[in-house]
Structure formats: C-alpha cells, structure tokens
C-alpha positions as CSV (number, residue, x, y, z in Angstrom):
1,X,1.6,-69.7,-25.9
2,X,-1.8,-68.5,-26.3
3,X,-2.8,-65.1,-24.6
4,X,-4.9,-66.5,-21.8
5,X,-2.1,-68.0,-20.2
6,X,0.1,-65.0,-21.2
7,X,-2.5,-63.0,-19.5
8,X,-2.8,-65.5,-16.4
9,X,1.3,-64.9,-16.0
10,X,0.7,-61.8,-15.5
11,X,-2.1,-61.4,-12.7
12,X,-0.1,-64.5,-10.9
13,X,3.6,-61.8,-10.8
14,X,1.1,-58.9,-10.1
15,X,-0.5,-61.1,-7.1
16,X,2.6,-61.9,-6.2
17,X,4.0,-58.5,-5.4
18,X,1.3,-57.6,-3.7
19,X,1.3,-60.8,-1.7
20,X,5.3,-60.5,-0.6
21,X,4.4,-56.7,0.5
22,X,1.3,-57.5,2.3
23,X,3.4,-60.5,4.3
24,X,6.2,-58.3,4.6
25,X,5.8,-54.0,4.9
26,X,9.0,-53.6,5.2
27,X,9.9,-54.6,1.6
28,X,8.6,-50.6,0.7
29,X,11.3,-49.3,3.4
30,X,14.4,-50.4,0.9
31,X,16.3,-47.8,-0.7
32,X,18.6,-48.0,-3.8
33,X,20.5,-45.4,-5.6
34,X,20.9,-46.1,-8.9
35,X,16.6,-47.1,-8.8
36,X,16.2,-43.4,-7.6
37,X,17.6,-42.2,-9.9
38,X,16.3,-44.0,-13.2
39,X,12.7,-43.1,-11.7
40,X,13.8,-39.8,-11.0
41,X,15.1,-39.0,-14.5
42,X,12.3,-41.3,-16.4
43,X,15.4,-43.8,-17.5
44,X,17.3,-41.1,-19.3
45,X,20.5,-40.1,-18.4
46,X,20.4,-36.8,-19.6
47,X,17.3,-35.8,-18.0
48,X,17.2,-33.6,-14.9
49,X,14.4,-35.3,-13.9
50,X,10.7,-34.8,-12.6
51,X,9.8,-32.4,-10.8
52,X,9.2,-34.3,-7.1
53,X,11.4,-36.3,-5.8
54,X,11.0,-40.2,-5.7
55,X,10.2,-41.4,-2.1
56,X,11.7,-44.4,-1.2
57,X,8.3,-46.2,-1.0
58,X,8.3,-45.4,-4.8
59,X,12.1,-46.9,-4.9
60,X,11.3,-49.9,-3.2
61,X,7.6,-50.5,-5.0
62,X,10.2,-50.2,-8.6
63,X,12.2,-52.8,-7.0
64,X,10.0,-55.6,-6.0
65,X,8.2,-55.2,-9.4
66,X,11.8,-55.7,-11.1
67,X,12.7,-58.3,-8.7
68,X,9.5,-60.3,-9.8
69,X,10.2,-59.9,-13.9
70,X,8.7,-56.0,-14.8
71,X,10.5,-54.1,-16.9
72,X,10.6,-50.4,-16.9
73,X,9.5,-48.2,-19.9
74,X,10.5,-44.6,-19.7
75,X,8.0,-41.9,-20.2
76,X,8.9,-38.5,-19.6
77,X,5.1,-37.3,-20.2
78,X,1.6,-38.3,-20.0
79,X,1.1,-40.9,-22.3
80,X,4.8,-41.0,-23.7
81,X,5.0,-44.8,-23.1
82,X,2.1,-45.9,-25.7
83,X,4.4,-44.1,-28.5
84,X,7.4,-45.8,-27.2
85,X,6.1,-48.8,-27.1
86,X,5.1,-48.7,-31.2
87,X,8.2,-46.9,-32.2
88,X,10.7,-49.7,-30.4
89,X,11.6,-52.9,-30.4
90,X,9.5,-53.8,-27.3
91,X,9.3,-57.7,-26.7
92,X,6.1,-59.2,-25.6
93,X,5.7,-59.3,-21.4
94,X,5.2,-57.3,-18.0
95,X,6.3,-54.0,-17.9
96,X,5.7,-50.9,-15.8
97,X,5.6,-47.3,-16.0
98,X,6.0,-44.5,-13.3
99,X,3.6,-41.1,-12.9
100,X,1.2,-42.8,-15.1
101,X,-0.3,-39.1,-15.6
102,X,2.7,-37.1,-15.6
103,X,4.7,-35.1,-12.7
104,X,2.4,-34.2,-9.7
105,X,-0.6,-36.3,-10.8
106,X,-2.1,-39.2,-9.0
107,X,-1.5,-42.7,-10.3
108,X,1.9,-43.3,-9.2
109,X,2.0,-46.7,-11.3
110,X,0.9,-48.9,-13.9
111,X,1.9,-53.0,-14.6
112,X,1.4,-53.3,-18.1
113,X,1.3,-57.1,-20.2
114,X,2.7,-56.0,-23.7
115,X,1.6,-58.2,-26.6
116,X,2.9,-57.4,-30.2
117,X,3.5,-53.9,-29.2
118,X,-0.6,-53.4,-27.6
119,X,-1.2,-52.9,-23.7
120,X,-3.3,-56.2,-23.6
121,X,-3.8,-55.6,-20.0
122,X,-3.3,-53.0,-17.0
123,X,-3.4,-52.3,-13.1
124,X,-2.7,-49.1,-11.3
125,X,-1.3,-48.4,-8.2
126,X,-1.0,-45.3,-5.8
127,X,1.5,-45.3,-3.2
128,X,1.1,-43.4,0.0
129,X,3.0,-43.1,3.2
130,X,3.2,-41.3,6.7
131,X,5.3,-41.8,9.9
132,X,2.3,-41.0,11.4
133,X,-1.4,-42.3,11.4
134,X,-2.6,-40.3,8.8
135,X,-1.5,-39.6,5.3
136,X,-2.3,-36.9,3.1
137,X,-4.8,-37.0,0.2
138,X,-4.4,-33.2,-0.5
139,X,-6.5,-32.1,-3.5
140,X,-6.7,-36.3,-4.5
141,X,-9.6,-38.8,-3.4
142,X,-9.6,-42.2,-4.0
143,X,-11.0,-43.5,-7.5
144,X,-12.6,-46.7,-8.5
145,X,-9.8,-49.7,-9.8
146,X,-7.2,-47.7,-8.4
147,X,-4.7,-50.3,-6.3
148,X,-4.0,-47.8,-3.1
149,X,-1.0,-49.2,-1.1
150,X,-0.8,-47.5,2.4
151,X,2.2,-48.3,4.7
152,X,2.8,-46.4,8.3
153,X,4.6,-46.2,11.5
154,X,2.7,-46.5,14.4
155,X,5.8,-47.1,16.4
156,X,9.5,-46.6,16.1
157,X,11.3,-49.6,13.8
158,X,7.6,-50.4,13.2
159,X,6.1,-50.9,9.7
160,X,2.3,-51.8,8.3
161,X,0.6,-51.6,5.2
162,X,-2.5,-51.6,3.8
163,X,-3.6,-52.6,0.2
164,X,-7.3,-52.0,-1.0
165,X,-9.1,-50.6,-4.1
166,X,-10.3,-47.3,-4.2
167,X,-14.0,-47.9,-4.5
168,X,-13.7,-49.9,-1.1
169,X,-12.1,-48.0,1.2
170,X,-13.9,-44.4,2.2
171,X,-17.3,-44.9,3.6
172,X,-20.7,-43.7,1.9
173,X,-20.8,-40.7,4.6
174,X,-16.7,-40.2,3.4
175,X,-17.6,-40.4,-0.1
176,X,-20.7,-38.4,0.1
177,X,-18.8,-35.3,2.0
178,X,-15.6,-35.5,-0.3
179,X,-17.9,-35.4,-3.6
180,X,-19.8,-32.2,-2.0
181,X,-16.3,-30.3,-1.2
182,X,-15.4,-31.1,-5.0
183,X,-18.7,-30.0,-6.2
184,X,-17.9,-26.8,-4.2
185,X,-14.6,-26.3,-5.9
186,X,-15.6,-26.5,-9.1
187,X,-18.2,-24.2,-9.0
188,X,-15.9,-21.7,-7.3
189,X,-12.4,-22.0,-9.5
190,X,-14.9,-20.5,-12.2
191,X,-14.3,-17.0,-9.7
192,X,-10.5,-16.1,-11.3
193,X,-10.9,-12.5,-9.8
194,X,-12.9,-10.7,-7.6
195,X,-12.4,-7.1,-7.5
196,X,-8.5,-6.7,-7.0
197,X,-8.5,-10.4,-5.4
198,X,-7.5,-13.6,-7.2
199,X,-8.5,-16.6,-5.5
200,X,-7.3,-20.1,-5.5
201,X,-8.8,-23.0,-3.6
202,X,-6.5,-26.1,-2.5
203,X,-7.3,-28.9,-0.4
204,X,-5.2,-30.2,2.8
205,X,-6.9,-33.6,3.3
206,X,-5.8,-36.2,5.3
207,X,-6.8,-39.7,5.8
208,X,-6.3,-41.9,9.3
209,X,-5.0,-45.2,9.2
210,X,-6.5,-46.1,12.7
211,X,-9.4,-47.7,10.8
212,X,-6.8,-50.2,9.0
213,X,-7.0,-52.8,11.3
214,X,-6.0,-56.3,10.6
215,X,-9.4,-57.8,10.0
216,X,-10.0,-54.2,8.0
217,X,-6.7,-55.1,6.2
218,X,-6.9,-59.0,5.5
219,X,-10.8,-58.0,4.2
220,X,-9.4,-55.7,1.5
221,X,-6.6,-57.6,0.5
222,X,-8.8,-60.2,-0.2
223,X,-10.9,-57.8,-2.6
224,X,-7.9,-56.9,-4.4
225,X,-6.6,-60.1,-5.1
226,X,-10.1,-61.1,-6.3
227,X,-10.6,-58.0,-8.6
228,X,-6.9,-58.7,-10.0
C-alpha cells in the first residue's frame, strides 16, 4: 500500500473518534483502571508515575483511541517517543502518545501515523473539563492546530462537548486582551527580586462554555473535520 492511502487510514480513524465523541459526550465520562494507570506511569510498571493525576476525560480519550486501532508509545519525557520509536521494533501504523510536552505542559495528546520508524503525520489534542460552565485555562491560551476538546455539565447526569481548533475559538477582542496580559508577563518575570521581595506572576483564567452552543458547536466541528 502506498502512503497516501496509509495516510487517508489514518485521518478517516482520527475523524472517527472525534465523530463517536461529538455524537456521544458521554464516551469521555468512562473510567478504567488498568488505562489509568498505564497513562499514569507512561506504560512502565516500575514507574511512580507523572506528577498529576490522569483525569478520567484523559482515561476515556486513551480508550476510544485504542478502541478505534491507536497504539500507545510510552514516553516518560519531552520528546522520549521519537528515540523510542528508532531504537524499537515499531511496526508501521497509528499510534499515540500522552503529555506530548512532558508533566504539567499543555498538549495532552498526539495521534501519530508511523511509517518505517518516521512520524509521517500528526494531530494534537487538549482535553479540558468542568462540572461547571467554565473551565480553566490558568497560565495556557489556546494555540493555532491545537484540537481543544471541551466537555461540561450544565445539569446533573448531563454531559456536552465541544471540539474546535485553537485558532477558531477566542474572539479577536479575546485574543487581543490574552496576548497583552502575556506581553505583560514577560516583561515582568525579568523582575526576580525587588528589594527583600521575590515575585512570581501566575495566571487564574477561565473560559465559559455558555458561548458553545449547538450551532457554535456543529460550526467548529465542521472546521475540524475539514482541517483534519
């Protein structure tokens, strides 16, 4: 089989997980041990793991990607998985990893198409979730080609979510105040000390999900589907 219809395979199982949990929310509310616990300790036994704890959304996001033919590749730091992937016997097809840049960084995962031990092709996802109607960003933003996949409970037993691209879903006015609060915290972290006084500065952010309506919704599925 050539590589374009290799490559084809591949955006058809992504699509296709992102399909079954946009029809179905509650396919991110699963839970499962053993899952945990191989995300938790990177796939190595030995390991005492990273330093959060895997939600379930993370758990059941592992799942439907193993349910639909990915295969996990173990990387206990930032770019682990590229070295892994030369040194081993690594057959050609989808794979993904988890904490794409390491513990406490965003990117919570990649899909990867492996093709005589080469990443031929890539899409990364952030996960975030609430009970409530807003969910928290904290120091992060949203970045361009980033798959962000939102769910929420408006209600009790209630479940929604909310898959777009980074690039599409602040607003310019959004955009335009989160790049100025940046800009102002980069120019102060250069201040380590002043006087006796060390300061630090860390963002709280949130984000509403009141604006994730369903025409909102269906609209940026759509984009995502079509940049995949």
């Amino acid at each position: 089989m050539s590589l374009i219809p290799k490559r084809q395979a591949f955006i058809n199982s992504v699509k296709n997980v992102l399909q079954l949990i946009h029809n179905n929310p509650k396919l991110l509310k699963k839970t499962d041990a053993s899952m945990k616990t191989k995300l938790q300790a990177q796939g190595k036994e030995d390991s005492q793991g990273t330093g959060n704890q895997v939600t379930p959304q993370e758990v059941s996001f592992a799942m439907a990607l193993e349910e639909n033919g990915f295969k996990f590749i173990s990387k206990a730091k930032k770019n682990d998985h590229i070295s892994y992937i030369k040194k081993n016997n690594i057959d050609n097809g989808h794979y993904y990893i988890y904490q794409v840049n390491g513990n406490q960084a965003s990117i919570d995962f990649a899909t990867l198409l492996i093709e005589n031990k080469e990443i031929i092709s890539q899409y990364n996802f952030d996960l975030k979730h609430t009970t409530s109607k807003t969910f928290y960003l904290n120091d992060g933003w949203f970045h361009k080609d980033i798959i962000y996949i939102v769910t929420w409970s408006p209600k009790k037993n209630e479940v929604k979510s909310f898959i777009g691209l980074g690039q599409q879903i602040p607003t310019k006015e959004e955009q335009e105040e989160m790049e100025e609060l940046i800009e102002f915290k980069k120019k102060n972290s250069d201040k380590k000390k002043v006087g006796s006084l060390f300061t630090y500065i860390r963002f709280a952010n949130r984000y509403s999900c009141e604006k994730f309506d369903d025409a909102y919704t269906k609209d940026n599925f759509e984009k995502v589907i079509e940049f995949i």
